[in-house]
Structure formats: structure tokens, C-alpha cells
N, C-alpha and C positions, 0 to 999 in steps of 0.2 A: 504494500500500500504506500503513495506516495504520502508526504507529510500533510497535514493538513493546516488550515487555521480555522479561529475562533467562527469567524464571520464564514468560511465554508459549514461549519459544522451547523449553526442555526439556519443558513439557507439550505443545507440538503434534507431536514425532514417532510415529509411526504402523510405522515398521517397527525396532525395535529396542527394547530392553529400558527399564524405567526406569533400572537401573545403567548400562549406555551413553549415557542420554540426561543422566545426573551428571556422568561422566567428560569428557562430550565439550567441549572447549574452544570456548570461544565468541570469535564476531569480536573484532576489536581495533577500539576507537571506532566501534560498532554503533550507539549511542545518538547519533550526528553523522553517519549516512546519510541519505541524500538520498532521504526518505522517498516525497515526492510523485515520484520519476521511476521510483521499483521499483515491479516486478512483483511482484517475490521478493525475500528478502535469500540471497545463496547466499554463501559459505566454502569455503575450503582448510583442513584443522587444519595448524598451521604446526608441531605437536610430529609430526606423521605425514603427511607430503604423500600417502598416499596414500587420506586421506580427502576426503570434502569434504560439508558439509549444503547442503541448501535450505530455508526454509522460504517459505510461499505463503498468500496470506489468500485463504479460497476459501467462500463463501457464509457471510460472517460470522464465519469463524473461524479459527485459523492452521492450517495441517498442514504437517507438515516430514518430513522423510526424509532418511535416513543413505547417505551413495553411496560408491562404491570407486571409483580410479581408475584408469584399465588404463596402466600405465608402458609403452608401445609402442616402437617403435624408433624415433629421431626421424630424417625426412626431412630432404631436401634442403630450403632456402631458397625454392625456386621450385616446391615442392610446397604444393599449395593443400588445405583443409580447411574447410567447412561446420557450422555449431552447425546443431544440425534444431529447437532453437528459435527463434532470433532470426534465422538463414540470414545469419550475418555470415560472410564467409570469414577464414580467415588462413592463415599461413605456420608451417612450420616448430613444431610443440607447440602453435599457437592455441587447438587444438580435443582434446578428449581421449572416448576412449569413459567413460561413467561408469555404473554398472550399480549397481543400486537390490535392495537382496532384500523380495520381493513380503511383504505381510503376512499371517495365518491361514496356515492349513495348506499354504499352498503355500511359505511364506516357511517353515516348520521344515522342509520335505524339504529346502531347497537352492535351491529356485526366484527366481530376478531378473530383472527388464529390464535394457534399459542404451539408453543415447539418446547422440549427439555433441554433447558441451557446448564450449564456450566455457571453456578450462582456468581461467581467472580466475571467471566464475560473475556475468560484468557483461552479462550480455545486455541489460537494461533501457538499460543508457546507450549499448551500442551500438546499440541500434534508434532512441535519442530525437538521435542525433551526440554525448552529450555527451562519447562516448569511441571514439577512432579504432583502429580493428585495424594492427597494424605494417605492413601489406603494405596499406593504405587498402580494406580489403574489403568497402565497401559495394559492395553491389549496384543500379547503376542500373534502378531500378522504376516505377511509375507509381502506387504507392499513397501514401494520405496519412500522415502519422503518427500520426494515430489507426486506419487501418487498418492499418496495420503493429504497434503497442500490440498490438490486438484478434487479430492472427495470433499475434502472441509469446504473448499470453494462452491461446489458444485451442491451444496446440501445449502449454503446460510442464502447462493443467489433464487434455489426454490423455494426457500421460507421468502425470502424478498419479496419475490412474484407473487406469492398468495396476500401477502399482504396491499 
């Protein structure tokens, strides 16, 4: 992902207002990401844990989108959980349901997705090793890291599209 700025990041959300996209609090030392190993830059707002953004550079340009995050019941320690982007496992709140409200006319009735993310929003550095799941949840595979890249890639650009 190329680097991004401030003002890229509130003009590429697509499902939420421009007064939300003002409001919304941005990463803390965003501008010292570790540009070449993202997919995405994805967030927590830390004034509302119960939001979180993404944003994705997708055919030359950024799109971002506003997500909610389902506060579940937290399991036991040796209960396992799946991101269905990066397919990292973890333990215990790793992974959170996160639900996106769809854009146009389906996004004003009420309409959303939602995908199992990675409660932190670091898929990228989990698929490249550069960051370990508590419970070591990689999954032993036989692809390379660039086809693992092109899967994380190829999974968060069709959650994109449904939203």
C-alpha cells in the first residue's frame, strides 16, 4: 500500500457521511506505518472501541469504510477463532465479527455485511510473520507469501464489493 495522508483517508470512505468521516478519529503514528507490508491501514477508534475503519488502495485509489464491532461474549482461552481475511487463528477476542453498513439505498434502509476480522485490524503483518497471534495461529500451509499476500488481497477486495 502506498503511504497515505490525513485528508486521503476522510475523502476515501464510501459508506458514511462527510460529518462522520470529520468526526472520526484517526490512527495514532499512521504517518510511521509500515507502508510496504499493508494491504490496508485498518483502526480501532480508541474514544469508542466499538468502532473500527479500514481503509484499502484499490485500482489506484483509496476506499475506506466505517465498521461496528459486535462486543460478543468472550470465550474460553482454548476456544479458537478464524479472521476470513488473513485465516490467522486466535484465542480468546483475536477475532471479532465486524459489520460494514452497505452504501446507496441499501445502506439508508439499515442494510450491512459483516466479515470475522482480526480484533486489532493487523492482518497484513500476520500473513507476512511480522506479527504473531497469542495462541501462534498460523496455519501450517503450503503457499508462498506472495500467494498468501494475493489471498488476503483477494478476500478484504470481496468484502469491499459487498459493501
Amino acid at each position: 500500500m502506498r503511504p497515505v495522508t490525513e485528508r486521503d483517508i476522510r475523502a476515501s470512505f464510501i459508506n458514511c457521511s462527510k460529518g462522520e468521516t470529520q468526526r472520526l478519529s484517526m490512527p495514532r503514528d499512521f504517518t510511521q506505518s509500515p507502508w510496504e507490508d499493508l494491504d490496508f491501514l485498518g483502526w480501532r477508534d480508541p474514544g469508542a472501541p466499538e468502532r473500527a475503519y479500514l481503509v484499502a488502495e484499490r485500482d489506484g485509489s483509496f476506499v475506506g469504510i466505517a465498521l461496528r464491532v459486535t462486543s460478543g461474549s468472550s470465550r474460553g482461552f482454548t476456544s479458537r477463532s478464524m479472521c476470513s481475511l488473513c485465516l490467522t487463528m486466535h484465542t480468546s477476542g483475536g477475532v471479532a465479527l465486524m459489520t460494514a453498513r452497505r452504501t446507496g439505498e441499501a445502506g439508508r434502509q439499515g442494510n450491512s455485511v459483516g466479515q470475522y476480522l482480526c480484533t486489532d485490524l493487523d492482518c497484513s503483518l500476520y500473513v507476512r510473520g511480522k506479527k504473531k497471534a497469542a495462541s501462534d495461529g498460523a496455519i501450517d500451509e503450503s503457499l508462498s507469501l506472495p500467494e498468501k499476500v494475493a489471498r488476503t488481497r483477494a478476500n478484504l477486495f470481496a468484502f469491499l464489493a459487498k459493501v
